[in-house]
Backbone bond lengths (Angstrom), bond angles and torsions (degrees), N, CA, C in turn:
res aa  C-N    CA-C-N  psi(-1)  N-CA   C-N-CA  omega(-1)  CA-C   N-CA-C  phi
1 X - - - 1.441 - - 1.518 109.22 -
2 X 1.743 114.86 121.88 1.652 96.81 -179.59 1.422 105.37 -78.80
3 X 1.400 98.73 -171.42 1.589 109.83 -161.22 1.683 116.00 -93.95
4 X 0.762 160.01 114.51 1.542 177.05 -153.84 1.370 88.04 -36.01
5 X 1.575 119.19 143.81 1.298 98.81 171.01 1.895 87.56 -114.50
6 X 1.710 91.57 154.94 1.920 88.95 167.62 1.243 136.50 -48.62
7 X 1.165 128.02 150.26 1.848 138.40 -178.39 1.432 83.68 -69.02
8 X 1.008 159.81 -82.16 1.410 154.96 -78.00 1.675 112.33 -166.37
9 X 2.223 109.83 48.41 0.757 114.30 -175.05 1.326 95.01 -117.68
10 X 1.473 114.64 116.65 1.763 113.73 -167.54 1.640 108.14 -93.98
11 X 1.411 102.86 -22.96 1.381 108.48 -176.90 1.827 121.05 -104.74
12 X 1.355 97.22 25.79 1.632 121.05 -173.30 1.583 104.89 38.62
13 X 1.258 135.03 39.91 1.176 116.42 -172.13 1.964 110.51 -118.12
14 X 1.123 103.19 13.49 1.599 119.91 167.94 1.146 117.97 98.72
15 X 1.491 130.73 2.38 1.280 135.72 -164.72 1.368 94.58 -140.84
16 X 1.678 112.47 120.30 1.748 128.34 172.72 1.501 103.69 -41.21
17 X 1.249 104.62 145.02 1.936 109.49 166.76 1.263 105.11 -141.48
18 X 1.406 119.46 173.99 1.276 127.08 -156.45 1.694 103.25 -108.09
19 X 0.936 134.43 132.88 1.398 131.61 141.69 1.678 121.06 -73.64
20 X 1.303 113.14 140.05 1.568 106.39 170.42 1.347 119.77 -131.42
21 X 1.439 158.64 128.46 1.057 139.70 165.94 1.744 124.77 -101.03
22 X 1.649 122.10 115.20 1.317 112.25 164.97 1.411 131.72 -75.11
23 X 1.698 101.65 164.23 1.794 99.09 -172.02 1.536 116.92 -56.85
24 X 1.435 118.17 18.48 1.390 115.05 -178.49 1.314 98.45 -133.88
25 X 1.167 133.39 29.96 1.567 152.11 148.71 1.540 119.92 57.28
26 X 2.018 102.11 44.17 0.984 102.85 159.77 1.583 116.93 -110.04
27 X 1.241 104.06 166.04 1.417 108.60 -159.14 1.964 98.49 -101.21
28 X 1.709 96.91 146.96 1.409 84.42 -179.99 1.730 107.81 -142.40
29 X 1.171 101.87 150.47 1.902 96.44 -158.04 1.826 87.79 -112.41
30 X 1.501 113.44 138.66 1.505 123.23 -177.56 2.134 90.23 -124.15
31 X 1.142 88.86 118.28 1.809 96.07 -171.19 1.584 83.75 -81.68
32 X 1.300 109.27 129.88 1.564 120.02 123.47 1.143 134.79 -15.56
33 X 1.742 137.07 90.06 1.081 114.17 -174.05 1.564 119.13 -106.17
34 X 1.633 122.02 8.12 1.431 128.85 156.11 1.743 107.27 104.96
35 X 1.664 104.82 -18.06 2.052 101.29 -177.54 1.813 76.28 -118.01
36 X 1.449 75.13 161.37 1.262 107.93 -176.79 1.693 108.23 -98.36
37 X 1.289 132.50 15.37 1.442 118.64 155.15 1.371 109.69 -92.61
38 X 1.271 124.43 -33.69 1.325 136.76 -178.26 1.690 119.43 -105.45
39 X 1.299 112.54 42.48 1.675 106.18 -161.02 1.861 116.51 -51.07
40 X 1.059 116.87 -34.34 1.330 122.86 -174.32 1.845 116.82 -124.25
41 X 1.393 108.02 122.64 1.366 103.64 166.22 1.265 127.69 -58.35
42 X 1.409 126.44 170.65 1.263 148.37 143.28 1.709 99.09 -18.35
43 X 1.725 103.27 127.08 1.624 102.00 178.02 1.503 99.70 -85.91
44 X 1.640 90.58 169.74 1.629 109.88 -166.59 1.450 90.40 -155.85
45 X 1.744 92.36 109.40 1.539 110.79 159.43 1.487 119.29 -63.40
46 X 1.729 115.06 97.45 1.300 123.88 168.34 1.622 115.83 -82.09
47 X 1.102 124.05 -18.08 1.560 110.27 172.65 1.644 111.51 -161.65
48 X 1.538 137.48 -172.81 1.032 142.22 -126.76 1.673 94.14 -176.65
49 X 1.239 107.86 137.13 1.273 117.06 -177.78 1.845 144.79 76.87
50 X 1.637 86.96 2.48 1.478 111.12 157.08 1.627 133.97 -31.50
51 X 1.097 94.86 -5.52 1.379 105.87 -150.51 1.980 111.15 -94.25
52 X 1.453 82.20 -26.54 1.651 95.55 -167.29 2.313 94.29 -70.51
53 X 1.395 117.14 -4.18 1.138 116.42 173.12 1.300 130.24 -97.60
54 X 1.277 130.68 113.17 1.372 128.34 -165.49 2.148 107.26 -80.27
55 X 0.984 100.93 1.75 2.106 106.52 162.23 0.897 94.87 -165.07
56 X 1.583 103.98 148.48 1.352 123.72 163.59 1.524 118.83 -133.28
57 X 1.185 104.72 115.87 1.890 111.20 -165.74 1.489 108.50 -101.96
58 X 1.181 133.37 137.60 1.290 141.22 -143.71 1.970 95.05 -138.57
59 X 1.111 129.03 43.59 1.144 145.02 -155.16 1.764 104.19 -66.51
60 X 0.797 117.91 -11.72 1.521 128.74 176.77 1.769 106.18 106.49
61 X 1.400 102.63 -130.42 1.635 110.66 -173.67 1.401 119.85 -88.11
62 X 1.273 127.10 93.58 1.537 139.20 -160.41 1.673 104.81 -80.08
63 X 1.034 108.20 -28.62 1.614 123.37 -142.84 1.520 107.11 -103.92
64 X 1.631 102.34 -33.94 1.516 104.35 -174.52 1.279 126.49 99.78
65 X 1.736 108.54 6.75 2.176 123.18 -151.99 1.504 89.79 -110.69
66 X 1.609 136.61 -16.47 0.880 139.82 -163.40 1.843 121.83 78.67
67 X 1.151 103.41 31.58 1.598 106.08 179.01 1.278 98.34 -165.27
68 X 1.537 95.09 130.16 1.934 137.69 163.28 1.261 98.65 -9.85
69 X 1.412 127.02 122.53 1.484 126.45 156.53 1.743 103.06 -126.10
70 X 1.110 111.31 179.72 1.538 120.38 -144.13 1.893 104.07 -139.41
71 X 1.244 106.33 121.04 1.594 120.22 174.64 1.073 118.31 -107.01
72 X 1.540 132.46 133.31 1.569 127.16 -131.95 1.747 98.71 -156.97
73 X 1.379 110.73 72.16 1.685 113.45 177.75 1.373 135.46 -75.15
74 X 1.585 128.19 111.31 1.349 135.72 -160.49 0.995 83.77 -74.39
75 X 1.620 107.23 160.39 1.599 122.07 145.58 1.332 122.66 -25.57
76 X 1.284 113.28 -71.24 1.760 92.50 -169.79 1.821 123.31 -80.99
77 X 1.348 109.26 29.20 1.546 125.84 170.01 1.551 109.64 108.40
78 X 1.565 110.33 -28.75 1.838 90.07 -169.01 1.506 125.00 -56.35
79 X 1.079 145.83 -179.29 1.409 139.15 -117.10 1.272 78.62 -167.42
80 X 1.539 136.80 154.52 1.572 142.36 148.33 1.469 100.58 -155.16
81 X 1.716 107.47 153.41 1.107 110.18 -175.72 1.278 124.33 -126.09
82 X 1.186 145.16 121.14 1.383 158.51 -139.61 1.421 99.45 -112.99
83 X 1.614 129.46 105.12 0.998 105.85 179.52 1.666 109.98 -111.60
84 X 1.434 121.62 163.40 1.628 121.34 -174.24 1.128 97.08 -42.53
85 X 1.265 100.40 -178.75 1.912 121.07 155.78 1.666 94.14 -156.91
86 X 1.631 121.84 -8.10 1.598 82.22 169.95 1.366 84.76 92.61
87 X 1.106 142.26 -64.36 1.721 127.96 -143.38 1.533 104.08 -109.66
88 X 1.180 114.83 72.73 1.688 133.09 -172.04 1.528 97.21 -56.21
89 X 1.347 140.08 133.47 1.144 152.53 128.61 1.515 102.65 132.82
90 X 1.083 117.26 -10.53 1.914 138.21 -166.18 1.547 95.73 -88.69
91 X 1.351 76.16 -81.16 2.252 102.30 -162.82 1.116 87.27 -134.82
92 X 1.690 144.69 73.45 1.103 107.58 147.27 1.630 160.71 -44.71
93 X 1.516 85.85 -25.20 1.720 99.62 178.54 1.308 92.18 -124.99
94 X 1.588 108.06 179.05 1.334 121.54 175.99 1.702 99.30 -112.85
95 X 1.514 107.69 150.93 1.504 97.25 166.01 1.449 135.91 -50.57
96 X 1.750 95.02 133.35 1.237 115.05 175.21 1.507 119.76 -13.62
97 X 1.299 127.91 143.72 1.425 125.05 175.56 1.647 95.24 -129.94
98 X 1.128 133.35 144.02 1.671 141.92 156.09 1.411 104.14 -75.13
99 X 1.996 110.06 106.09 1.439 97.46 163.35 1.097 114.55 -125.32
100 X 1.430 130.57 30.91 1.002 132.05 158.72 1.717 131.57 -167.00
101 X 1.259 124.91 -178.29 1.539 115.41 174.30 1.923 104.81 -145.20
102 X 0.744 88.02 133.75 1.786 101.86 176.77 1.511 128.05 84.77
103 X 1.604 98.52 51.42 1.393 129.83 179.16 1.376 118.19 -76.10
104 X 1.258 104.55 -40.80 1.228 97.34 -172.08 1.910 117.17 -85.71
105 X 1.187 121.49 11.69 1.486 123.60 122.42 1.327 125.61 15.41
106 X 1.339 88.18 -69.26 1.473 109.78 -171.96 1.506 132.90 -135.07
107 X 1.606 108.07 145.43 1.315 127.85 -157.09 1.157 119.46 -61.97
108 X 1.358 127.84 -50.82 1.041 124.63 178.44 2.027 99.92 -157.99
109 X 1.569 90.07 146.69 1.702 116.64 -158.52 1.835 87.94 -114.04
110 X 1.753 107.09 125.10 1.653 98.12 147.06 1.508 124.74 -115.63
């Protein structure tokens, strides 16, 4: 039986990583590095403009490719979906998709 792969591997490379967003709504990716003295690399600003979203849910593998994609809720509820590509610092995501309307409902998404 192979081994589970992580919810929350953005850079498909088998080890969970972190997404982060600052108050100036860039986005920042912390790789997985697999030992436990050093769990996370050096961050790497993958994108710019995060900001216009009031949550961002990091739900694991949406897509089915085996890597972390990213859900990104405006103010007035719509939903878009960011999916991996695997190629962190390039393209991390692929363009936005609209998957939904009347998100903002609710308080908080895990």
């Amino acid at each position: 039986m192979a081994a589970a792969k992580p919810r929350h591997d953005v850079d498909g490379d088998g080890r969970p990583d972190v997404l982060a967003r600052d108050t100036s709504g860039r986005l920042f990716l912390y790789r997985g590095t697999g030992t436990s003295t050093a769990s996370f690399a050096a961050r790497e600003q993958v994108a710019s403009g995060w900001n216009v979203y009031d949550m961002l849910v990091v739900p694991g593998d949406i897509d089915g490719d085996s890597k972390g994609d990213v859900l990104g809720r405006l103010p007035n509820g719509d939903m878009y979906l960011y999916a991996s590509t695997g190629n962190a610092g390039t393209a991390t995501f692929t363009a936005r998709v609209k998957s939904g309307t009347g998100w903002n409902m609710y308080k908080n998404m895990i």
